[in-house]
N, C-alpha and C positions, 0 to 999 in steps of 0.2 A: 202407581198411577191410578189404583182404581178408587184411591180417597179422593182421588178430584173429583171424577165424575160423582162421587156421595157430596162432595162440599155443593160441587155445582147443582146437585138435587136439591138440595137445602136450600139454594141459594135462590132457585127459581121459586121453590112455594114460598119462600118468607117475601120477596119482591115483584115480582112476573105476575104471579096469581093474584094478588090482592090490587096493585095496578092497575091490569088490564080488566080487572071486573070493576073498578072505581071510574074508568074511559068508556065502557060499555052505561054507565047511570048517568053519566056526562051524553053519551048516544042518544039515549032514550028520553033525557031530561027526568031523569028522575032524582029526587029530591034526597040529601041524608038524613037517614035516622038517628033519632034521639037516642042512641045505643052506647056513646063515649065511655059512661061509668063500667055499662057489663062487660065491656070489651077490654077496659086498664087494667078491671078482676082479671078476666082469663087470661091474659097476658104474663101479668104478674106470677098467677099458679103456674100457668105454664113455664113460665123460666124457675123458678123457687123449682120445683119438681124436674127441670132438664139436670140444674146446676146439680143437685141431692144427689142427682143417680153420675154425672158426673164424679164428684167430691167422691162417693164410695168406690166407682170407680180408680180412683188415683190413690186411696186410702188401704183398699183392701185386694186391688188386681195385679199386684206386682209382688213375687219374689226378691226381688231388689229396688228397694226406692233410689231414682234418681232426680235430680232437679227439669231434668226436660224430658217432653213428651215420648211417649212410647207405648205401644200397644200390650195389653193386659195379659199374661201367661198364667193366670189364675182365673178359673172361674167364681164369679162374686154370683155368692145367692144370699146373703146378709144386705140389710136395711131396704135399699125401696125395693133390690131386687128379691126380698124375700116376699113380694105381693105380686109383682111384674117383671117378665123376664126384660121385657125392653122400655124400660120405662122412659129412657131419654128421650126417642127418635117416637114414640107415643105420646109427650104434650109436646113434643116440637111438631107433632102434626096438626097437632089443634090454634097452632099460631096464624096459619092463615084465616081462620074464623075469627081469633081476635082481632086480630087488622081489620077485618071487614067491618067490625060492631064498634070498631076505635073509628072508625073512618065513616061509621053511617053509609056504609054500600049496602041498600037491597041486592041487586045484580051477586054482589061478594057473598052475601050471609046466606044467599040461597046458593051459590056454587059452592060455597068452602063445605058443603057435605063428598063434592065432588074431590076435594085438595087432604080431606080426610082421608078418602078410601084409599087417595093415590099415595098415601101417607103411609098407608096401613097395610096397603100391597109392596110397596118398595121393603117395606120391615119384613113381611114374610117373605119374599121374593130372593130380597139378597142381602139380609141382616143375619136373619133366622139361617140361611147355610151356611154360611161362613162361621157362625159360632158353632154349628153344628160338626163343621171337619175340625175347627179347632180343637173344640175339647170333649167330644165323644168319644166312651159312654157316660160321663160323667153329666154331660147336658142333658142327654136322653133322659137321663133318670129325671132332672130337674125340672125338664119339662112337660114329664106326666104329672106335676102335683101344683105347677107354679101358671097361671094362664100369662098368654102376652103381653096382653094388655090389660090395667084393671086401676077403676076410680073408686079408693074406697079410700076409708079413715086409717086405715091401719097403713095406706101409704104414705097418707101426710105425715102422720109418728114414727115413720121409718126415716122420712126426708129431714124433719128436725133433729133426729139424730145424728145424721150424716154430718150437718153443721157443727154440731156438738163434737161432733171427732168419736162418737161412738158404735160404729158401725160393726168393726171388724171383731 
């Protein structure tokens, strides 16, 4: 049961949040910004970098590959996770910011620093223990050398990898 309450987390920032700050610009009469293009970008990185860390996920976290879903019994620190421990549930937090710059909401693009943090607390809160009883001491170690979260080059070259099928 407790993947619901994470779907349904997910489910409010990708919709809830970017909504009800688009009815607050509608409140105020305030006008959208010309922001469509920067916001198709961040959208786009964001899902290309969710799917990556997904893909290695299904590629290199399972002892036995099967056709349907199932939870990982291997700890993955190969391709994006060798930059960032949580890389998927990290540009899924930054989608409500692109909604907002997709959507030209002032009201949004000044909140979604707020849909960030609560993005970035949920990960440390109840992402970061759960892998931590999972596969401790083995994550301990991984997580003195690897930070949470991290926007660099050497992630995007890990995430094109992942599609390449050369991760593991």
């Amino acid at each position: 049961m407790r993947w619901f309450w994470k779907f349904a987390f997910w489910i409010g920032m990708f919709i809830l949040f970017p909504l009800s700050f688009r009815l607050l610009d509608s409140y105020f009469g305030l006008k959208p910004l010309p922001t469509l293009p920067l916001g198709l970008v961040l959208f786009m990185i964001s899902i290309f970098m969710s799917a990556a860390a997904g893909r290695s996920l299904k590629l290199c976290g399972h002892t036995v590959r099967t056709k349907r879903f199932q939870g990982t019994d291997v700890l993955v620190k190969t391709g994006v996770y060798s930059c960032s421990r949580h890389p998927n549930q990290f540009w899924m937090s930054l989608i409500p910011l692109a909604e907002a710059l997709i959507m030209g909401s002032p009201c949004g693009i000044v909140a979604s620093g707020w849909a960030l943090a609560l993005g970035l607390t949920f990960i440390l809160l109840v992402e970061e223990p759960e892998v931590h009883q999972k596969f401790c001491p083995e994550y301990c170690d991984y997580a003195k050398d690897v930070p949470a979260f991290s926007i660099s080059l050497k992630c995007f070259k890990e995430a094109l990898k992942a599609f390449r099928g050369e991760v593991c």
